[in-house]
TORSERO-634148 format. One record per residue (C-alpha): chain; x, y, z. Coordinates in Angstrom, 2 decimals, padded with zeros to 5 digits. Layout:
<rs>
{guti->A; X->X; Y->Y; Z->Z} $
...
</rs>
This chain:
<rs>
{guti->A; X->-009.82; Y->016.75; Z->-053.31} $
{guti->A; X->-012.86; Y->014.74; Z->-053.31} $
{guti->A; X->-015.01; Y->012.72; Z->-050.68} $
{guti->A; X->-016.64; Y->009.54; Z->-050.04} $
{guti->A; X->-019.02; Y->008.86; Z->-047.78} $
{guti->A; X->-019.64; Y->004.94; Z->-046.62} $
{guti->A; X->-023.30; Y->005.01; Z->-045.32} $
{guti->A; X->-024.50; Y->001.10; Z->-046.38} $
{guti->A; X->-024.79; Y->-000.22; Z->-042.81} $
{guti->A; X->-027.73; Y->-001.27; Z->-041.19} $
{guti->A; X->-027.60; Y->000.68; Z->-037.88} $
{guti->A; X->-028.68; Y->-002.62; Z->-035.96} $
{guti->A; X->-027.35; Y->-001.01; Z->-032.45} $
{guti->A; X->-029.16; Y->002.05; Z->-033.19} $
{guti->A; X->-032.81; Y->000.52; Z->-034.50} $
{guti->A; X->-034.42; Y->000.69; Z->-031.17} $
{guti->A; X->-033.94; Y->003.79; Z->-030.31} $
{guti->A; X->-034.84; Y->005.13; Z->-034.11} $
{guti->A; X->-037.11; Y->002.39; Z->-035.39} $
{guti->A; X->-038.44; Y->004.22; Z->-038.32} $
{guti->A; X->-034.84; Y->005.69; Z->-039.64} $
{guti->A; X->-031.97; Y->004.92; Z->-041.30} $
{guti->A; X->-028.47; Y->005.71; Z->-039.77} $
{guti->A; X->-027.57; Y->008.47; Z->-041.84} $
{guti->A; X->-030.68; Y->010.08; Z->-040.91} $
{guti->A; X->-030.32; Y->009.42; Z->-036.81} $
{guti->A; X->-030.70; Y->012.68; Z->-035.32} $
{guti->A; X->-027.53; Y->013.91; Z->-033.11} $
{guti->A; X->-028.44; Y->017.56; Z->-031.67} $
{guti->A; X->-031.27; Y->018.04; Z->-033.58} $
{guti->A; X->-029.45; Y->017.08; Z->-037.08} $
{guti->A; X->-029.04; Y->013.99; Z->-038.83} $
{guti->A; X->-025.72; Y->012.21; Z->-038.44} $
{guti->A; X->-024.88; Y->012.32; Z->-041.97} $
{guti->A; X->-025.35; Y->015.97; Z->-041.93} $
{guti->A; X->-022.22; Y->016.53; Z->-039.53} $
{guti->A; X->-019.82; Y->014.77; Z->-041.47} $
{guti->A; X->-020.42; Y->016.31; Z->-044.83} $
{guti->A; X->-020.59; Y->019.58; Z->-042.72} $
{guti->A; X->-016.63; Y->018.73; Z->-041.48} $
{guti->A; X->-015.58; Y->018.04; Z->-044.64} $
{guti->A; X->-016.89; Y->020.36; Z->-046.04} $
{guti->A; X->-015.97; Y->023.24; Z->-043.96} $
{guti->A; X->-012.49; Y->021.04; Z->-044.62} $
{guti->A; X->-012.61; Y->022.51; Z->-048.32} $
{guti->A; X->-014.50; Y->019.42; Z->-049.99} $
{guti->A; X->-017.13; Y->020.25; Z->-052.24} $
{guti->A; X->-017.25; Y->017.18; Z->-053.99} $
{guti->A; X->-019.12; Y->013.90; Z->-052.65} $
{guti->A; X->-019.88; Y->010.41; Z->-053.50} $
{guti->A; X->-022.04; Y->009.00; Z->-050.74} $
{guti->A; X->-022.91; Y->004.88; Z->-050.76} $
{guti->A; X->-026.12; Y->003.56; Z->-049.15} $
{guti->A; X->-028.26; Y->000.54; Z->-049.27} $
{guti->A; X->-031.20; Y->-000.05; Z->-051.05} $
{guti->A; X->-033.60; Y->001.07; Z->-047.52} $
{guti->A; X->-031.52; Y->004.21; Z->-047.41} $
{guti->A; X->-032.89; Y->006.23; Z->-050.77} $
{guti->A; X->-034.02; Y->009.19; Z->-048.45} $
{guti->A; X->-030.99; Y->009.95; Z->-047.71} $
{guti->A; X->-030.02; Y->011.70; Z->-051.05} $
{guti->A; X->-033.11; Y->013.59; Z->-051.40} $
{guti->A; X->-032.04; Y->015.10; Z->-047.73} $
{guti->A; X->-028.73; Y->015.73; Z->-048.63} $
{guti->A; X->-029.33; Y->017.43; Z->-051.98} $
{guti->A; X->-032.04; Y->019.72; Z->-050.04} $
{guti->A; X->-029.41; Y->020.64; Z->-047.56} $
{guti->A; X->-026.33; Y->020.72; Z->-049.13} $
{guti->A; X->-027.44; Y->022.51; Z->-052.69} $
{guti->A; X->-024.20; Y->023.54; Z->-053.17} $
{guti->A; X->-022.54; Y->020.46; Z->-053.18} $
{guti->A; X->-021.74; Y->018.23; Z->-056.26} $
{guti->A; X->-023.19; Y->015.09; Z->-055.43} $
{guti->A; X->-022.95; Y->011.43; Z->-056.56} $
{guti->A; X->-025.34; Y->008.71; Z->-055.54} $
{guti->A; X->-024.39; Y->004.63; Z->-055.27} $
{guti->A; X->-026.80; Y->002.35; Z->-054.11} $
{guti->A; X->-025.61; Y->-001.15; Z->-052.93} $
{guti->A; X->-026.97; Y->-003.74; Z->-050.49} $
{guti->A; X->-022.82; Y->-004.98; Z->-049.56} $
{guti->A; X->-022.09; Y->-007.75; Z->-047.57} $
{guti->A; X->-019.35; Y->-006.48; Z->-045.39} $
{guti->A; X->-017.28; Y->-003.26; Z->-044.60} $
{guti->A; X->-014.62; Y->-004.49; Z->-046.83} $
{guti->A; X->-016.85; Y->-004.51; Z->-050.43} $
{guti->A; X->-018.57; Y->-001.32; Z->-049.37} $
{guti->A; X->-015.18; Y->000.56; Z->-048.95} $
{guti->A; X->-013.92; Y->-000.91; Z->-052.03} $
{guti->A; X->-017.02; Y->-000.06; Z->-054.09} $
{guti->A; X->-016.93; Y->003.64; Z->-053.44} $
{guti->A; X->-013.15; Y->003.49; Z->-053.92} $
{guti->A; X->-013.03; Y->002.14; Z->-057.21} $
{guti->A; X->-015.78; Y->004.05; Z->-058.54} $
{guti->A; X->-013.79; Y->007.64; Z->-056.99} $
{guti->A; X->-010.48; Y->006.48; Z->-058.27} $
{guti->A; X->-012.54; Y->007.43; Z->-062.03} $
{guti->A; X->-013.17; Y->010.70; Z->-061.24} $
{guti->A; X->-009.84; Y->011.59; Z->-059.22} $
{guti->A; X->-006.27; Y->010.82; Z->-058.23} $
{guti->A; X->-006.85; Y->010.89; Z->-054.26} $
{guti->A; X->-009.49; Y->011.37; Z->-052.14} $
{guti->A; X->-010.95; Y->010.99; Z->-048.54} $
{guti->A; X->-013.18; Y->008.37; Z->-047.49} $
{guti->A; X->-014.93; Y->008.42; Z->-044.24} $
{guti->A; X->-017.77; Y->006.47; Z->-042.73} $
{guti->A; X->-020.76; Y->008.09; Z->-041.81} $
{guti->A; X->-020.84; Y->007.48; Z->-038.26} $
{guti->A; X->-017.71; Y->009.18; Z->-037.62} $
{guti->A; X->-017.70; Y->012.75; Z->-036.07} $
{guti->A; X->-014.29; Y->014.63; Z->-036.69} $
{guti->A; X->-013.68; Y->018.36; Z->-035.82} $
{guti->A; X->-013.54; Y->020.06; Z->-039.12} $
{guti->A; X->-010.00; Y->021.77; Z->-038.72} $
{guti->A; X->-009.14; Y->017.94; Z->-037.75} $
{guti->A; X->-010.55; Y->016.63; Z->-040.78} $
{guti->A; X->-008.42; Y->019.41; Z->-042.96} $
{guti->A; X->-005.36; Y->018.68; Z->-041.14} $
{guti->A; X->-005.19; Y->015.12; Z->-041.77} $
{guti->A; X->-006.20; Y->015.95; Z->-045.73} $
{guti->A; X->-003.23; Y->018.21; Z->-045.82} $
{guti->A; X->-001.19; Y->015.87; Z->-044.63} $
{guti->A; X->-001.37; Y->012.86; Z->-046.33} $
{guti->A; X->-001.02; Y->015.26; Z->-049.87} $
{guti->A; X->001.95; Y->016.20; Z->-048.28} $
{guti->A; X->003.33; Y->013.04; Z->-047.59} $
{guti->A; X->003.02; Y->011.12; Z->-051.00} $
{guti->A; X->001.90; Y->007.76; Z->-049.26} $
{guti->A; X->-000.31; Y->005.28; Z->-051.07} $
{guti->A; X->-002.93; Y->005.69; Z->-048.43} $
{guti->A; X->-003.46; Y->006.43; Z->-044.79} $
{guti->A; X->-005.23; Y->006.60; Z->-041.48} $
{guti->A; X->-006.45; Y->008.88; Z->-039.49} $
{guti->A; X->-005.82; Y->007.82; Z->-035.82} $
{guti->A; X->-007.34; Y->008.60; Z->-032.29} $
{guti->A; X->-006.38; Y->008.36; Z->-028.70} $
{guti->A; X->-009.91; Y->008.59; Z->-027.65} $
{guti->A; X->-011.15; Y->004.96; Z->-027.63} $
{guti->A; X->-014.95; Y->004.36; Z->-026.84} $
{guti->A; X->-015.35; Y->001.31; Z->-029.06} $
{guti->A; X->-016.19; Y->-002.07; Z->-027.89} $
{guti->A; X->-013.02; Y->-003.30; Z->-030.78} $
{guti->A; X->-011.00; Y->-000.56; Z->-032.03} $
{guti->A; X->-008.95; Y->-001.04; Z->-034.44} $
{guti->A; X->-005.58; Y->-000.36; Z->-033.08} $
{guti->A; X->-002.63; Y->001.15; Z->-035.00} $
{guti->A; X->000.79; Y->001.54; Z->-034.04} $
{guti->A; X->002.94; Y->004.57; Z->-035.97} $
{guti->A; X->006.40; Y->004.84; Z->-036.45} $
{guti->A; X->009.00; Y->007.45; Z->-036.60} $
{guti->A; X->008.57; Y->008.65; Z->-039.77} $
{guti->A; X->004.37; Y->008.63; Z->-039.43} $
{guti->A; X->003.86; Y->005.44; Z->-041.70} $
{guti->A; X->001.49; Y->002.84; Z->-040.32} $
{guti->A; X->003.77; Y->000.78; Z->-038.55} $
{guti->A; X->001.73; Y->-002.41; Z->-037.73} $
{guti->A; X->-002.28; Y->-002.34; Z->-036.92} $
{guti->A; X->-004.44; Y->-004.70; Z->-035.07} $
{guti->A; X->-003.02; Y->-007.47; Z->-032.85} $
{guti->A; X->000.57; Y->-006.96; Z->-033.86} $
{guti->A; X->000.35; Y->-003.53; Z->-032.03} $
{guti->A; X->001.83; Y->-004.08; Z->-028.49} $
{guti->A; X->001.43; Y->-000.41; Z->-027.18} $
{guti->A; X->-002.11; Y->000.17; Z->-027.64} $
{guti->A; X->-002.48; Y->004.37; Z->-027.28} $
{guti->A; X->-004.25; Y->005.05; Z->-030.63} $
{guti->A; X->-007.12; Y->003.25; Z->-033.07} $
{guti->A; X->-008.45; Y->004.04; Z->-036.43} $
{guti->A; X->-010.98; Y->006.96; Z->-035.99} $
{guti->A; X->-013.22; Y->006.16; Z->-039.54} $
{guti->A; X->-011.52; Y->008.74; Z->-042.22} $
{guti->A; X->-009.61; Y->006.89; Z->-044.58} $
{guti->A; X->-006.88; Y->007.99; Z->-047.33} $
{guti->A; X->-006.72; Y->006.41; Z->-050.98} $
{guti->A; X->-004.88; Y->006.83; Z->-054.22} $
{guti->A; X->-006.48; Y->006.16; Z->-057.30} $
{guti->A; X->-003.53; Y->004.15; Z->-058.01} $
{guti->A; X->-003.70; Y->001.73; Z->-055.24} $
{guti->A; X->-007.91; Y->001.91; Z->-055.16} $
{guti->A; X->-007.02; Y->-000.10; Z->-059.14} $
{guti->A; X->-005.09; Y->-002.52; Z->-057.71} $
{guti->A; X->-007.32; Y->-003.40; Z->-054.52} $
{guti->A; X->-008.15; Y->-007.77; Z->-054.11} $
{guti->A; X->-011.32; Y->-009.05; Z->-055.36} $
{guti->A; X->-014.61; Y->-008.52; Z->-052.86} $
{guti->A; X->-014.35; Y->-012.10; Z->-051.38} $
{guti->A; X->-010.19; Y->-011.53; Z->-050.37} $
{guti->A; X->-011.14; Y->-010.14; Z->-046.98} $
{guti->A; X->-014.75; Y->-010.32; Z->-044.84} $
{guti->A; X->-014.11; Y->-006.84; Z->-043.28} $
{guti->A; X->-012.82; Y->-003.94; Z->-043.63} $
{guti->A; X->-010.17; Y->-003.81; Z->-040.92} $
{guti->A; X->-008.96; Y->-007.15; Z->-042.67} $
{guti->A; X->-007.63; Y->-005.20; Z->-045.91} $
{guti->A; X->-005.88; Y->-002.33; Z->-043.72} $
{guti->A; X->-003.67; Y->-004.85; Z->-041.54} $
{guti->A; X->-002.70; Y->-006.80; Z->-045.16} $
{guti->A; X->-002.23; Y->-003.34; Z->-046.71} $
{guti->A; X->-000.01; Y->-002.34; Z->-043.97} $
{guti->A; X->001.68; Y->-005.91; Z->-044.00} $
{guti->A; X->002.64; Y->-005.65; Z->-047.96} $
{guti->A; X->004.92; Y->-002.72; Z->-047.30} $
{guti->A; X->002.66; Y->-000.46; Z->-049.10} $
{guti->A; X->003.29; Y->003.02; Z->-047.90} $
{guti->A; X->000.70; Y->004.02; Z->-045.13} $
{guti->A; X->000.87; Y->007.27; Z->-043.49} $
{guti->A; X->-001.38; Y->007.79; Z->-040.00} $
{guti->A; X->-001.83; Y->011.04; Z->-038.70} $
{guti->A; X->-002.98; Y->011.47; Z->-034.84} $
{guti->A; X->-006.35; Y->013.47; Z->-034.30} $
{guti->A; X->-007.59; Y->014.95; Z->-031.24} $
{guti->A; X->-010.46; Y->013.20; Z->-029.79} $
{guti->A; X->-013.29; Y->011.86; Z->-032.37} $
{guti->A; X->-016.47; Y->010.07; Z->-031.47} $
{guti->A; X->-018.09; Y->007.00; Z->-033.32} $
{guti->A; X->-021.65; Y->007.04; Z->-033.35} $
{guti->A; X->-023.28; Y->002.92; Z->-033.13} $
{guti->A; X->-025.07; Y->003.02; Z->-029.85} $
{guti->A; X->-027.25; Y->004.93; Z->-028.62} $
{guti->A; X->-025.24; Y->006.12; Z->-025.78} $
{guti->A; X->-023.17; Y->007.47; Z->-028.20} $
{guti->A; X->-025.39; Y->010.27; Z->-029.25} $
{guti->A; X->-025.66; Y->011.61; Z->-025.98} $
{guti->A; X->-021.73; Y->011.57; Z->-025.83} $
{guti->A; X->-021.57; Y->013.06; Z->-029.23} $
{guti->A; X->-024.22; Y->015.72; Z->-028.14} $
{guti->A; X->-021.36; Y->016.75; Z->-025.56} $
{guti->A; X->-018.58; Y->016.74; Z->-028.02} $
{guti->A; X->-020.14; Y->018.69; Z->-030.70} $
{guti->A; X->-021.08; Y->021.41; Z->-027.95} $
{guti->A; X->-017.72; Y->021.38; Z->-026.57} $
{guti->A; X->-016.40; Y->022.40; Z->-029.93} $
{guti->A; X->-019.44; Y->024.93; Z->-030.24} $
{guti->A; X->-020.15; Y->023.21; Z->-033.39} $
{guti->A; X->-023.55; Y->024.05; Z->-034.50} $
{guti->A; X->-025.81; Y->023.65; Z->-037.69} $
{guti->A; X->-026.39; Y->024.73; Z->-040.54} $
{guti->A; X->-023.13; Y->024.85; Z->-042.10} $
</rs>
């Protein structure tokens, strides 16, 4: 299993409080955000990465490489225009290199045993792609997914009636189905493409997570501060 790692944002919520850094680089307990979710994943069983930035965010592989030496790492640098071509960029260029992987966004912070669960699972399953889901919402518009029975993706976004669970930012894809994704200008954002995935009939699995914190604000890092201690996740990995 390889992983992708969406880090092309701007950060605009978080420029205040960090004027001189990029996301990735935002510092949550003393270590920068993209360190923590390469440190999940990895301590998932992922030694494999393909991290996306933007042209302002070149640092960011020079930190990672110095940190994470072990690591085989592959660099793409795009200034996207939406959620939707950034996701699709990194999938099409994994779906080269491997049959399935794991995508997540760096601003997500998943408990590493989490993180390995929901991998296992979707293997496991055979589904085209899938969602990992939470029941901890701190987002000013989550995403929300319903699940059925059998774990597929049942209906997201405003179809869902019984709002208990959103998208938590780790993401499932099959080389097969990353081939066959629309052209850039088919959706504006991401969350666009999951609801018509989900709406085709294509097989989407969702697996429930404990809680899971998205980092955008900076009221978020304090919260994610609590979280990681709370799991007595520390640094290095």
């Amino acid at each position: 299993m390889i992983a992708g790692i969406i880090a092309a944002g701007d950060g605009l919520r978080l420029r205040d409080s960090h004027p001189h850094l990029v996301k990735p680089l935002v510092p949550v307990a003393g270590t920068p955000l993209c360190h923590w979710v390469v440190g999940s994943l990895r301590q998932a069983g992922i030694s494999d990465f393909t991290v996306l930035f933007n042209s302002k965010g070149r640092a960011v592989s020079k930190d990672l490489e110095a940190c994470f030496p072990k690591i085989r790492w592959s660099f793409l640098v795009a200034d996207t225009a939406s959620s939707w071509e950034s996701f699709r960029l990194i999938c099409q260029d994994m779906a080269r290199r491997a049959n399935r992987f794991v995508i997540s966004t760096v601003d997500s912070l998943i408990p590493p045993a989490e993180a390995a669960r929901f991998t296992r699972e979707m293997e496991s399953r055979g589904v085209d792609a899938g969602l990992a889901l939470t029941g901890f919402i701190d987002d000013e518009k989550p995403l929300w997914a319903q699940i059925g029975a059998d774990g597929s993706i049942a209906a997201l976004g405003q179809q869902v009636r019984h709002r208990v669970h959103a998208t938590s930012g780790l993401y499932y894809m099959t080389a097969r189905l990353a081939r066959r994704m629309p052209e850039t200008a088919a959706h504006n954002c991401l969350r666009r493409y999951w609801t018509a995935l989900v709406s085709s009939g294509a097989r989407v699995g969702g697996v429930v997570l404990s809680k899971t914190i998205d980092v955008d604000r900076p009221q978020d890092i304090k919260e994610a501060e609590s979280f990681l201690k709370e799991l007595s996740q520390v640094a290095p990995w």
